[in-house]
KEZA-270739 format. One record per residue: residue in three letters; x, y, z of N, C-alpha, C in turn. Coordinates in pm, whole numbers, plus 50000, padded with zeros to 5 digits. Layout:
AlaXYZXYZXYZ ...
END
This chain:
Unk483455179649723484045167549664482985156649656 Unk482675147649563482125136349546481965126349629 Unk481075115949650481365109049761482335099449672 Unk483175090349748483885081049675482705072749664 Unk482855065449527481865051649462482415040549481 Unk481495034449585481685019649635481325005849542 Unk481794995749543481564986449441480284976249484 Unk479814972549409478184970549386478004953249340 Unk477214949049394477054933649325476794935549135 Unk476114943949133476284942048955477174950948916 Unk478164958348981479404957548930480444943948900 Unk480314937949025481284931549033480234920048904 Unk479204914648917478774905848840479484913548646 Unk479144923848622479874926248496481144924348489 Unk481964923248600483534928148607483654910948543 Unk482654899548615483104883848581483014880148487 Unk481554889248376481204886148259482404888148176 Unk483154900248174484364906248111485234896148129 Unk485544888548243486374878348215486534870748165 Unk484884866548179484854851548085484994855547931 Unk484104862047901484394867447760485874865347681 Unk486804877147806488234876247723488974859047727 Unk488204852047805488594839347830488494833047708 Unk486964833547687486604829347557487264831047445 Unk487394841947423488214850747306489734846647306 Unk490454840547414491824832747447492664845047446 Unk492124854747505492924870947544493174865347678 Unk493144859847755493804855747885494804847247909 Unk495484848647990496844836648018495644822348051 Unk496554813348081495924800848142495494797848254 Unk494724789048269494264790748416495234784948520 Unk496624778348493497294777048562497944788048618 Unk498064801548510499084810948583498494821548647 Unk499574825448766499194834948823499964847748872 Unk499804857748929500514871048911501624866148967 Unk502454876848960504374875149018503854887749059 Unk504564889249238505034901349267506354904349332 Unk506684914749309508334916349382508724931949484 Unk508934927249529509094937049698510724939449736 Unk510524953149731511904958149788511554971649964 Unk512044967750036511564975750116512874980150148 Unk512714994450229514194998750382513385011250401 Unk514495007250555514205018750671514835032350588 Unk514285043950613514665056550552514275065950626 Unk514915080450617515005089950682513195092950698 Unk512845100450852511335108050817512275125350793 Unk511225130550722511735139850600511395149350756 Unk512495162050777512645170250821513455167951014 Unk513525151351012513745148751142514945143151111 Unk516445149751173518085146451149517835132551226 Unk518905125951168519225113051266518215100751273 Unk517685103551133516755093051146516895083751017 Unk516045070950986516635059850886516815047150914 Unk517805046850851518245031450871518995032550979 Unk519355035051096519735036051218519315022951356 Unk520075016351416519825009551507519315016151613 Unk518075012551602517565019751760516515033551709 Unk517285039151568516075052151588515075056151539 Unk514035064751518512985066751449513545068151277 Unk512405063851219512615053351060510645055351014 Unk510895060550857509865054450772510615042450702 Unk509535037050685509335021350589509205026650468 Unk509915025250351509695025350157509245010050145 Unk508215010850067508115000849985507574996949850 Unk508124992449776508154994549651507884977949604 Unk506634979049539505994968249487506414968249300 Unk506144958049260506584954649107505484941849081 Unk504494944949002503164933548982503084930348825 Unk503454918848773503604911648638502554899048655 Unk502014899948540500844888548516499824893648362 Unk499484882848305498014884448227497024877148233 Unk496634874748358495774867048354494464875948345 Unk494364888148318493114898148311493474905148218 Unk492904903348069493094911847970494304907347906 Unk495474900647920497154903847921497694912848047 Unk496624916548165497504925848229497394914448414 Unk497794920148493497714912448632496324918648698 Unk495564905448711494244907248785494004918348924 Unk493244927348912493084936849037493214934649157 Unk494404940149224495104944549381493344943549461 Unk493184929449547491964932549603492604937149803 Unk493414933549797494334933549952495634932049918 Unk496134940650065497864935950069497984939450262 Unk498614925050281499554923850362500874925150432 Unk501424936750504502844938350463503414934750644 Unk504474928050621505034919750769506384929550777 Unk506584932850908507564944750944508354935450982 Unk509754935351025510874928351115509944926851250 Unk510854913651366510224914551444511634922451502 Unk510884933551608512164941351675511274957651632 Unk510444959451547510284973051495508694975651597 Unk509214982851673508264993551750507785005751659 Unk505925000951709505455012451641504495020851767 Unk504215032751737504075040751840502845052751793 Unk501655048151779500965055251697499545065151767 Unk500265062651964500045072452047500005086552028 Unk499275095352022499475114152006499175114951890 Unk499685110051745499555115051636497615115051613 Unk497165132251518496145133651510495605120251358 Unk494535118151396493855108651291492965118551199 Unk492025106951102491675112851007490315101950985 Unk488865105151032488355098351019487585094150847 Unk487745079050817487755076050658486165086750617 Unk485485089550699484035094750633484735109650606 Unk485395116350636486045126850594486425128150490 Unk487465119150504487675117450327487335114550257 Unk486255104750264485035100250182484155111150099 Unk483935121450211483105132150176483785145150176 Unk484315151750195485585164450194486915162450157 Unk487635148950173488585150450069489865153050162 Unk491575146650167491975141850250492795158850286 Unk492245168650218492405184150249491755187250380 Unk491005179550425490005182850526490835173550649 Unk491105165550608492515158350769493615167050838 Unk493515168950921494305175651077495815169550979 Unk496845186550991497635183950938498555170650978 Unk499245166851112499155161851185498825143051206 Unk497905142651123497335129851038497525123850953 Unk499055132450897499575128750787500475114650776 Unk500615101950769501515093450823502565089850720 Unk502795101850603504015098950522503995107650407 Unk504715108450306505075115750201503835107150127 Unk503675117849996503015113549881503575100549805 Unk502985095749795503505084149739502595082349582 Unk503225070149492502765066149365502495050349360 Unk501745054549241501315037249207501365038649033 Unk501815028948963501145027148809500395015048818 Unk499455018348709498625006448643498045006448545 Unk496885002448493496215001648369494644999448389 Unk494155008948323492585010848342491785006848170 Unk490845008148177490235004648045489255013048028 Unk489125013347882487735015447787487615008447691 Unk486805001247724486104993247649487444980147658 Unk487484981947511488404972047491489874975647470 Unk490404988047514490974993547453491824996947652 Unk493214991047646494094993547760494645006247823 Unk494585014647877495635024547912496075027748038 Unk497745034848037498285035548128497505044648216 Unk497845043448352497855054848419498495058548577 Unk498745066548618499915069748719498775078848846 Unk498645072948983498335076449095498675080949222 Unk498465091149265498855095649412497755086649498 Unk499395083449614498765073549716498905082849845 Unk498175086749897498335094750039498375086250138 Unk498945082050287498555076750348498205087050469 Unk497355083850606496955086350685496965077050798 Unk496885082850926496445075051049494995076951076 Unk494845063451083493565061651127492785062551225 Unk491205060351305491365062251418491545047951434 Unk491745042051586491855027351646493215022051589 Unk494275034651523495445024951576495795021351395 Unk494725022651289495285017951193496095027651070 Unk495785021350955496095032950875495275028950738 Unk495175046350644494905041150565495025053750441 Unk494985047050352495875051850190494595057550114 Unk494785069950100493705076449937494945075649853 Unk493805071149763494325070749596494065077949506 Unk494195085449452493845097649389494655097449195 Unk493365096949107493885098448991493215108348934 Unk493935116548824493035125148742493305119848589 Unk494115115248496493615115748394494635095548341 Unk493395091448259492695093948205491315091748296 Unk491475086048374489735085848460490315092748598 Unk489265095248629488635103348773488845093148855 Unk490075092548966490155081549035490115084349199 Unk489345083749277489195087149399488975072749533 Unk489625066749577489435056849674490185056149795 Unk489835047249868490205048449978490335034150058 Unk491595028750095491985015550100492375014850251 Unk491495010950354491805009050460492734997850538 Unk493554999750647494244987450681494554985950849 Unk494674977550931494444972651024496084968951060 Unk496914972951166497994963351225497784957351376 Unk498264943151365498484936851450500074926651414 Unk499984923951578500934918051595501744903251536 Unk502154896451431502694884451355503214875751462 Unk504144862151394505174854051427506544861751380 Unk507054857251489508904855351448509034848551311 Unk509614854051268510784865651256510204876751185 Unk508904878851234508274889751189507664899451323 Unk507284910151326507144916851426505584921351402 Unk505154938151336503774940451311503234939251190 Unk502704938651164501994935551000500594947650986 Unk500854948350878499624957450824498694949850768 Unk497214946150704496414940650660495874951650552 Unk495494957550462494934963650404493824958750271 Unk492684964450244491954964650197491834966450081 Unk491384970449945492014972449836490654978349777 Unk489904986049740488454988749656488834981649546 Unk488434980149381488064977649294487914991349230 Unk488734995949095488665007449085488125003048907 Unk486885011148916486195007248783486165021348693 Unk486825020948576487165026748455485925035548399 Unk485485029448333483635033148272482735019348366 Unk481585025348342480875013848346480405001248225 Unk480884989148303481174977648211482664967948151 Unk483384980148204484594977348156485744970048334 Unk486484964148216487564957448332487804969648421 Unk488054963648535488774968648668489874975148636 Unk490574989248713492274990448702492774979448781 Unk494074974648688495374964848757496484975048797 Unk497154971148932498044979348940499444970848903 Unk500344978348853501464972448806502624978748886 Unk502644987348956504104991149038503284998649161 Unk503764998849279503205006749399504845011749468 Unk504725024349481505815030449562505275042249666 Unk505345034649818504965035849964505635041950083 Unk505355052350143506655053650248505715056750350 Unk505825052350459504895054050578506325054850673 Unk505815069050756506505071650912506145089150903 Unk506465090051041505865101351084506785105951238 Unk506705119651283507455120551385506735131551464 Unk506505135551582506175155251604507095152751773 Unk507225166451754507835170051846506655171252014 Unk507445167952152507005170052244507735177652330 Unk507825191652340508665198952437510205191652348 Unk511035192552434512295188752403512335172952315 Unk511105164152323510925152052337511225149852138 Unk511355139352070510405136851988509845124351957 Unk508815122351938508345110851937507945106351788 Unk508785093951770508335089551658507625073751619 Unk507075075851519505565060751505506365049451486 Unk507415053451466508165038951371509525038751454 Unk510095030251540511375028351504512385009751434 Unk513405010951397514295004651365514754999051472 Unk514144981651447514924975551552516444976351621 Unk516814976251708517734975951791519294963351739 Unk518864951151703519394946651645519184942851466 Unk520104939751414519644933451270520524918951275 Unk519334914051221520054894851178520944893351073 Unk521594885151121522784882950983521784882550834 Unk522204890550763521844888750614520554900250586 Unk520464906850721519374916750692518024916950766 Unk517164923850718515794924650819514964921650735 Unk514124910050774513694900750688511774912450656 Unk511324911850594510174918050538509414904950421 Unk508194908650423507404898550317505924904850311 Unk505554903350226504244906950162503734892450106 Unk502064896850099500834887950069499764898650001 Unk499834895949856499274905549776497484893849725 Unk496334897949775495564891349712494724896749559 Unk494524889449480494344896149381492144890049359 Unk491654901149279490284895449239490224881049161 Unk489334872349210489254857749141490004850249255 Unk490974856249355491084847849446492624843149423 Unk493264845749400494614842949359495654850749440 Unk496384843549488497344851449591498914852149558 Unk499764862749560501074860549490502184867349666 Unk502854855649712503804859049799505444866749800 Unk505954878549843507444883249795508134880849920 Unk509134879349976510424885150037511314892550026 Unk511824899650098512884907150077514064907550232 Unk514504910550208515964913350312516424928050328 Unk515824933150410516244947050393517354952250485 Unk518524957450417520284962650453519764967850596 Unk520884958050673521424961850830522164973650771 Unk521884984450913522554996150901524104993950919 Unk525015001950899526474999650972526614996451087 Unk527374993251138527654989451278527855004151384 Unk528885010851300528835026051363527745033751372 Unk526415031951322525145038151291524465030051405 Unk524065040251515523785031951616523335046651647 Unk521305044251669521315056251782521245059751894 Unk521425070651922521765072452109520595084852178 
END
């Protein structure tokens, strides 16, 4: 496998020229506006483990499903450079035992080469829009995530057509404020089309991180669902930074389980 291609000062110096240009040309929104993003998250079953979800108290993956509108790059929303994602406060994570996957692995062999074990969720997707030349097109990506070593995590991105898309977006959790609990920090590459041409924008991201393995009778899982939920739901929020420096904030409220849904 290829090594993944890291972004370069005279990349990024062409990526600014392209801007100004379409600036020039009045192919860009204004400089007042900036991206919209919208966030829907919930607790959901981990795939093969009964009794798990949206449950008080029990082991739970996180969905999350991003929605990114803007033209301030091309007509399309300026390139995903980071994202921030804030968990409820109450949600224990537990990312003790599970095998990791160190990023130079995948860098260089490819996330086939990670300890099954290392896996920290289902395949996931992203859309967006890549370029040639001057000329826009769609395109649709597998997001893998993984555990990292030191506790974090982190996402390959994987495209095949119309460009060869291979990256790798690292992310860091620590602990927030009330009424928030752990937060993720993540990293974002710059995913360049041809050389010369605009950056891909991503326009939808759909995410599910959790994981479970068994210990003797035991099972232990990375994620659970707080114990209580606040009136009106379990509060979640994202901090999406975009290239040029522009930052777009979401909320969401994600559904308290039933009251009878309580695990034991």
């Amino acid at each position: 496998m290829r090594q993944i291609v890291h972004v370069n000062r005279m990349r990024r110096a062409v990526t600014w020229l392209a801007v100004l240009s379409l600036s020039v040309l009045g192919l860009s929104a204004s400089a007042s506006a900036a991206p919209t993003v919208f966030l829907k998250a919930k607790a959901v079953p981990i795939r093969g483990y009964p009794h798990t979800g949206n449950i008080l108290g029990a082991g739970a993956a996180i969905q999350a499903e991003y929605t990114i509108s803007g033209t301030e790059y091309g007509g399309f929303p300026p390139p995903v450079t980071g994202i921030t994602f804030y968990l409820p406060k109450g949600v224990k994570l537990h990312p003790q035992g599970f095998a990791t996957c160190a990023p130079s692995v995948i860098e260089t062999r490819g996330p086939r080469a990670c300890p099954k074990k290392s896996s920290a969720g289902p395949r996931g997707s992203a859309d967006g829009i890549v370029s040639f030349g001057t000329e826009r097109v769609n395109e649709k990506v597998a997001v893998l995530p993984f555990f990292a070593p030191g506790g974090g995590l982190e996402f390959y991105v994987n495209g095949v057509t119309p460009v060869s898309i291979e990256i790798l977006s690292k992310g860091q959790i620590i602990n927030s404020s009330p009424p928030f609990g752990p937060k993720l920090t993540a990293q974002v590459p710059l995913i360049e089309s041809v050389p010369g041409a605009l950056d891909a924008s991503a326009l939808s991201i759909d995410v599910e991180v959790g994981a479970a393995y068994r210990k003797g009778k035991k099972t232990v899982y990375y994620g659970r669902v707080p114990k209580r939920c606040p009136k009106g739901g379990f509060p979640v929020k994202t901090v999406v930074s975009f290239l040029g420096g522009a930052t777009a904030e979401a909320s969401y409220k994600a559904p308290c389980p039933r009251r009878r849904s309580r695990h034991r």
